[in-house]
N, C-alpha and C positions, 0 to 999 in steps of 0.2 A: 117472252117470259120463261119457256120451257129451258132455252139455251142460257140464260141467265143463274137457275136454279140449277142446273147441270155443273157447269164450269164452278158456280160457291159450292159446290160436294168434293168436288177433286183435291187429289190429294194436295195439301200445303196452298193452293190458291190464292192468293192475297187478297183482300176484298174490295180495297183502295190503293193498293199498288199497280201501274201499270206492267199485265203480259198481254203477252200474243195468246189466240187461241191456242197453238200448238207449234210446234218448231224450237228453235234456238235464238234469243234476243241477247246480245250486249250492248254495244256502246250507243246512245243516244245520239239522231244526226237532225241536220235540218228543221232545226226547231227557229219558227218563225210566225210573227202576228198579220195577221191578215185579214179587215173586212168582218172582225166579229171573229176570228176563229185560231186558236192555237193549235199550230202543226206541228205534231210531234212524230218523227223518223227514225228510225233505227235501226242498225243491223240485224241482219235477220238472214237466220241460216237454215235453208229449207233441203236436205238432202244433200249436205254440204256446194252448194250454189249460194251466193252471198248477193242479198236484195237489200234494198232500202224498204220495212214495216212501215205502214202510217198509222198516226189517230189522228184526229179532230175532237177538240175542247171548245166548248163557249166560257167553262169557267173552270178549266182545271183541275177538276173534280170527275166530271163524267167525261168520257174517253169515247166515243164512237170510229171501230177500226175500220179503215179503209182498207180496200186492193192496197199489197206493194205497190209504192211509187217509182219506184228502178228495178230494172233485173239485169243481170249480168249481158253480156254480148257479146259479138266477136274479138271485140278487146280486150276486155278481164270481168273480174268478178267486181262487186262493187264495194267497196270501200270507205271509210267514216267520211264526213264533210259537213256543210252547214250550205242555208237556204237563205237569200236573202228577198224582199219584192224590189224592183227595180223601178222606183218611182221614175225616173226622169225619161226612161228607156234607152240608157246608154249604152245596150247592147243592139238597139234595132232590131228585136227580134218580137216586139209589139205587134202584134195583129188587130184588136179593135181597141175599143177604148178599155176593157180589162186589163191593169196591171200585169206582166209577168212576176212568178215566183219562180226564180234562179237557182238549181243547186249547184254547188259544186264541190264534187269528189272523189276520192280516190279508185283509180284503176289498179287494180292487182291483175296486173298483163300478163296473156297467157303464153303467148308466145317469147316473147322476150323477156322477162322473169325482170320486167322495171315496175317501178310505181311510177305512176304518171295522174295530173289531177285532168278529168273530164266535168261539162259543163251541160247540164238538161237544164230544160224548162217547161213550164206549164202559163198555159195561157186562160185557163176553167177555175180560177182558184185551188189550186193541187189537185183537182179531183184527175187528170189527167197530164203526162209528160212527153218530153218529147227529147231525146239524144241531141246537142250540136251537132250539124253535118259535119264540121272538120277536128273532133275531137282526136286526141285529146289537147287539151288549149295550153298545158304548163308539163315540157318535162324536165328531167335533172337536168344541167350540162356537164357532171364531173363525171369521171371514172368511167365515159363511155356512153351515159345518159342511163347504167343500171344502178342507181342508189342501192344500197338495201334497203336505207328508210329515208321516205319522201312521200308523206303521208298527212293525211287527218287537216285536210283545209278547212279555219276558218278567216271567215269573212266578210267584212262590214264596210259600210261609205265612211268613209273620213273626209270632213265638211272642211278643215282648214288649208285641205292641198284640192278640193273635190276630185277626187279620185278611190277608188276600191283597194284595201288593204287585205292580203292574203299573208295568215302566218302558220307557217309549216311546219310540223314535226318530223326533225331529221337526226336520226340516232342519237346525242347526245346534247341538243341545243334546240333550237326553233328559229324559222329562216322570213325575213319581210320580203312580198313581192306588192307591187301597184301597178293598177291596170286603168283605165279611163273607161272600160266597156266592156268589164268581165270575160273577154276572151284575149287579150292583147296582157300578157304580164311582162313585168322585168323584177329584175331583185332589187333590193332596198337596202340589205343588211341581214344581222341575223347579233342572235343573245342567248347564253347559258355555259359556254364553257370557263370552268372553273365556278359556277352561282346552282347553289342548290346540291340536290341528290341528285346525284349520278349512279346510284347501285343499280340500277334499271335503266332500259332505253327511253324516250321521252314520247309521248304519245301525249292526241287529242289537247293540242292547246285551245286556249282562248284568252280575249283581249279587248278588255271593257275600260271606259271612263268611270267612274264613279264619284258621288260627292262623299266627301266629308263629313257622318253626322254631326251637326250643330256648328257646324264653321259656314258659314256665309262666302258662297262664291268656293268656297275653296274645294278642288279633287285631287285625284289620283287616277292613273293606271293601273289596274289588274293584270296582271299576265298569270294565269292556271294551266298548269302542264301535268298531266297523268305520268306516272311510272312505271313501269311491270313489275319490279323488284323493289325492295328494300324500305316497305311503309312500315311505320310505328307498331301494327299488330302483325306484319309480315305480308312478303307477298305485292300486290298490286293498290297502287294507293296516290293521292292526289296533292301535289303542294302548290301553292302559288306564291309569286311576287308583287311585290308595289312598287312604285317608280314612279316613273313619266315616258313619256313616248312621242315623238318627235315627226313622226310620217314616215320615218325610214327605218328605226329600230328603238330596243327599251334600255331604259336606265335604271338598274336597281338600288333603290335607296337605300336597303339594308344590307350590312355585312356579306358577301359572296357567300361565305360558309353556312351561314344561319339558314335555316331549313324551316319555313312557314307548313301547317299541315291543312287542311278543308276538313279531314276528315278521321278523327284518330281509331276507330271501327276496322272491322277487316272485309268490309263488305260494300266500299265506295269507290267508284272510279269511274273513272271519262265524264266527269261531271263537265258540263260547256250550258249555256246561254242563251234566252232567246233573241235573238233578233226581230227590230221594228216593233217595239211594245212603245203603246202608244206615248206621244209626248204629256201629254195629261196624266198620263198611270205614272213612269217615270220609274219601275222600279225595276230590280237586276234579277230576274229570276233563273236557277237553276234547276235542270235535272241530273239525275246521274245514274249508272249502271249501277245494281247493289249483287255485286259478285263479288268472284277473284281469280286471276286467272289459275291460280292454284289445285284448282277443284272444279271448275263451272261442270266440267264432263259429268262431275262424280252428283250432282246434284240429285236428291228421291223424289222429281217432277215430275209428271208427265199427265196428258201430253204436251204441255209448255217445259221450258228451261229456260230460267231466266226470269227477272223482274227488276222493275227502275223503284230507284226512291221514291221520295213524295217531292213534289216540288216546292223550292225551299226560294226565300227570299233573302238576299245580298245585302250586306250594308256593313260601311268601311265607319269604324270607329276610333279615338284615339281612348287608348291603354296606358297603363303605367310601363307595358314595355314599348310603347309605339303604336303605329293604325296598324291593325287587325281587323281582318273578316269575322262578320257574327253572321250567325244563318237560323232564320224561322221558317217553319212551315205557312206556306202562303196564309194569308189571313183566312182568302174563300172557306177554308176550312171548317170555319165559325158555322161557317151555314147548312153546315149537316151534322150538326151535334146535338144532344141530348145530356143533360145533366145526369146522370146516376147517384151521384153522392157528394157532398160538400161537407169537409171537418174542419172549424177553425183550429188554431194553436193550441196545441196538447200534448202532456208528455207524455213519450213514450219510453217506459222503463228498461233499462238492460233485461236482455234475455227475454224477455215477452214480445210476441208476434200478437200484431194485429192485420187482420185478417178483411176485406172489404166482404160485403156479403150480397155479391152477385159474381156471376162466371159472363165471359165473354167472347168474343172472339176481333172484334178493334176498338179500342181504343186511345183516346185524345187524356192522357193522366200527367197533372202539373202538381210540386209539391215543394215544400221547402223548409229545408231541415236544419236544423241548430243544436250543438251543442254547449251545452252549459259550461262545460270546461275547454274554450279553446287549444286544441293542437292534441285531442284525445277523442278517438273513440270512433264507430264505424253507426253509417245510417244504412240501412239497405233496403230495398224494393225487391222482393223476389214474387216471378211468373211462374207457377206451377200449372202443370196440366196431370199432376198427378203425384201419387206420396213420393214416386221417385224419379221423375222431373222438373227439373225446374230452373230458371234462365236466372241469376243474381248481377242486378245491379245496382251497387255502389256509390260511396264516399266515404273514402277513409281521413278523416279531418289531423294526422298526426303527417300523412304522407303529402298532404292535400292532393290527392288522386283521386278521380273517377275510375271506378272498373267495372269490364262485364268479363263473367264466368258462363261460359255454355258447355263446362264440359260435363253437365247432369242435364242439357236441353231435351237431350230424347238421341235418335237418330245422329252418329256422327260419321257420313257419309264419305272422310277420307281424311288422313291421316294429319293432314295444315288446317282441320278443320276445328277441333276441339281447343280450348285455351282461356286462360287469363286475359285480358287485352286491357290497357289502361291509359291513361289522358292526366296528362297534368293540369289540373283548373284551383288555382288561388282561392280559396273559401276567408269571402270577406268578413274578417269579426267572427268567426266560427258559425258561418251561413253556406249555405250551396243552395241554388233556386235546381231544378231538375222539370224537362215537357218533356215526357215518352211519349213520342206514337208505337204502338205493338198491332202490328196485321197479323194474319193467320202462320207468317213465315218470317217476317220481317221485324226488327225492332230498330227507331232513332228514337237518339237521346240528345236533347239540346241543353246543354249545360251555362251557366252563370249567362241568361238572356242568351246565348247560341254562342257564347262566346269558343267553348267546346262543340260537338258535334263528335257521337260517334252511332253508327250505321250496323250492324248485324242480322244475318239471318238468323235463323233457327230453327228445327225440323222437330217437336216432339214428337212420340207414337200416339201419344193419349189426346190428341186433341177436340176428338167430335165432340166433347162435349163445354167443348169452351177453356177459355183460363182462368186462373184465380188469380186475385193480385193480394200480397202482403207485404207490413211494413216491418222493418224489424230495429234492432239497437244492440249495438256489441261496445266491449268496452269502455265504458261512459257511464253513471251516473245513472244516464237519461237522455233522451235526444226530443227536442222539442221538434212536433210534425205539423203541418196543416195543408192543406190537397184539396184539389178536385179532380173528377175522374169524369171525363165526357163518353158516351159511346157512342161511336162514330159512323153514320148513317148513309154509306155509300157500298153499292156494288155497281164495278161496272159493267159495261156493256161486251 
């Protein structure tokens, strides 16, 4: 309890965000169900030496950290990847009746300056791993076998060839390999030149089925590929594709040029999936990095750097422009909240703030705003930690845009960090629904049912004594409000 109360004092902390006690966390790796327990992995940079971090979850909520699961070796340092259990034991690498859980991924080779993917395993339920003797199991074969980029393995069974499906991030595309036993690859194919954003190199894909809501029998393919460069609020940012996928490569259904976003925020990336979530749960869940590479250095942490989203739940919808990802915070969430406030439908006057009347430090707050005169007039939510901080976010119903403004949050720790950032989201009939989760550091915003998503930090000075939350109304009449505001009952471990 003492190490608990410690860690919620420090500065910025998130109370329900996952960090590391201390070091350097990015991209989220090896997230896998197993036996009752969600394994969550991630890069983790201790002295600049690059490990694989763990937690364990029974429900997504509380986090219990484990020892790193990998640490660097005589080969390289370790690199992003994914974790899968090996029901069938197609690698032989079974010892008693426990399942193996499989990782595999990236070497950043010290000697020969490749990427090459390596293969561990655990035979204890994660609590322990063990190196391949003959690693590494997959390298380039172009240019010599030094790729530049040849990176970030994920990998899952595919039931209609049964075989193992590896798909890689290779500078400007993403590459298929299939393996029968996790150590034996060949290539497949490969997808993305000419499709998408190319203002950055391609990182951290992933590659899911999913259903159709409300179509009977009917899915799609997912393919989500991280960027370093060129997102909507700048910087490091996530889009994805829909299609089909065949066991050897993907097919995009929409337009090459057309550019899908996850995340329109400046503070999401390397989002990937977990594997093996049970057939009866059935649902797509993600997590993701809430940085950029633009600034992680320049962060006012310590002693952590770094924190993940909240884990969000997946579901492929059809749109007036097409199927589109929506994204909510897992449902578990429900079950550590407390009601603070409930306001039915009310108008809210131009120029008057209404002001909730408690301070906090997390918050679950859903609200949904209407103007009387559609295609006029702004709604806003602004977080203050003080007369002269304060985080504004937005709907401007003339633009129909969502925006956040942090540049009065407090603390603007380097120069890509302060800004505008905006989302375009359609407001039906002059409505916008709005779920802000806000942690000590962190704010997501789920727009028209998740239809939107956008993710930011934020650092004020003034925070020990909690935040305030207000409603406001600009240009309009009036904006009709009604809300609840949950406070959110989680510190972790």
């Amino acid at each position: 309890m003492e190490e608990k109360n410690k860690q919620a004092q420090e500065a910025y902390r998130p109370q329900f965000h996952y960090t590391a006690r201390e070091h350097i966390i990015n991209d989220p790796n090896g997230l896998v169900y197993y036996e009752g327990e969600y394994h969550l992995m991630h890069q983790y940079n201790v002295h600049n030496q690059i490990y694989w971090g763990h937690g364990v979850s029974r429900d997504l909520l509380h986090w219990k950290r484990l020892p790193p699961a990998l640490a660097p070796d005589e080969i390289g340092q370790i690199w992003s990847g994914s974790a899968v259990v090996d029901w069938n034991n197609t690698s032989g690498l079974q010892e008693g009746e426990e399942k193996i859980l499989a990782a595999l991924f990236t070497y950043n080779e010290h000697v020969d300056v490749r990427q090459s993917q390596g293969l561990a395993y655990s035979c204890d339920r994660g609590r322990s791993w063990r190196k391949y003797k003959n690693n590494p199991v997959l390298i380039p074969e172009e240019e010599n076998g030094k790729r530049k980029d040849f990176r970030d393995p994920k990998v899952f069974w595919y039931e209609p060839l049964s075989c193992w499906i590896m798909v890689l991030a290779c500078f400007d595309q993403v590459e298929f390999y299939r393996s029968p036993n996790l150590i034996q690859w060949e290539f497949s194919g490969k997808f993305g030149q000419g499709q998408g954003s190319h203002e950055g190199v391609w990182e951290c894909p992933d590659l899911f089925e999913m259903p159709v809501e409300g179509e009977k029998e009917e899915t799609r393919w997912v393919l989500t590929v991280s960027i370093n460069n060129g997102a909507p609020a700048g910087g490091t940012g996530m889009q994805y594709f829909i299609g089909e996928f065949n066991g050897r490569t993907f097919r995009n259904e929409n337009p090459p040029e057309q550019v899908l976003w996850m995340d329109y925020g400046k503070d999401f990336y390397a989002g990937v999936t977990w594997n093996d979530i049970p057939e009866e749960d059935k649902r797509r869940l993600m997590i993701g990095w809430s940085d950029n590479w633009l600034y992680r250095d320049a962060l006012p942490t310590a002693p952590f750097k770094g924190q993940l989203s909240f884990v969000r739940e997946l579901y492929l919808k059809k749109t007036g422009e097409g199927l589109r990802i929506f994204q909510q915070p897992v449902r578990e969430l429900e079950n550590c909240r407390n009601l603070k406030l409930r306001k039915e439908k009310h108008v809210l006057k131009a120029g008057e703030e209404e002001k909730l009347p408690f301070r906090f430090s997390a918050l679950d707050f859903s609200c949904e705003l209407e103007t009387p005169e559609p295609g006029r007039g702004k709604a806003e939510i602004r977080l203050s930690s003080g007369e002269k901080e304060f985080t504004r976010i937005g709907y401007d119903f003339q633009k129909e845009a969502l925006y956040v403004d942090r540049r009065y949050s407090g603390l603007n720790p380097h120069e890509a960090f302060p800004g505008v950032y905006e989302a375009p989201v359609k407001g039906g009939e002059g409505k916008i629904d709005l779920r802000i989760l806000i942690d000590v550091s962190q704010i997501e915003i789920f727009a028209k049912q998740g239809e939107r998503v956008m993710t930011n930090l934020f650092f004020p000075e003034n925070y020990d004594h909690g935040y305030e939350i207000s409603l406001h109304a600009e240009g309009a009449p009036g904006i009709l409000a009604e809300y609840e505001a949950w406070e959110i009952l989680i510190t972790l471990d």
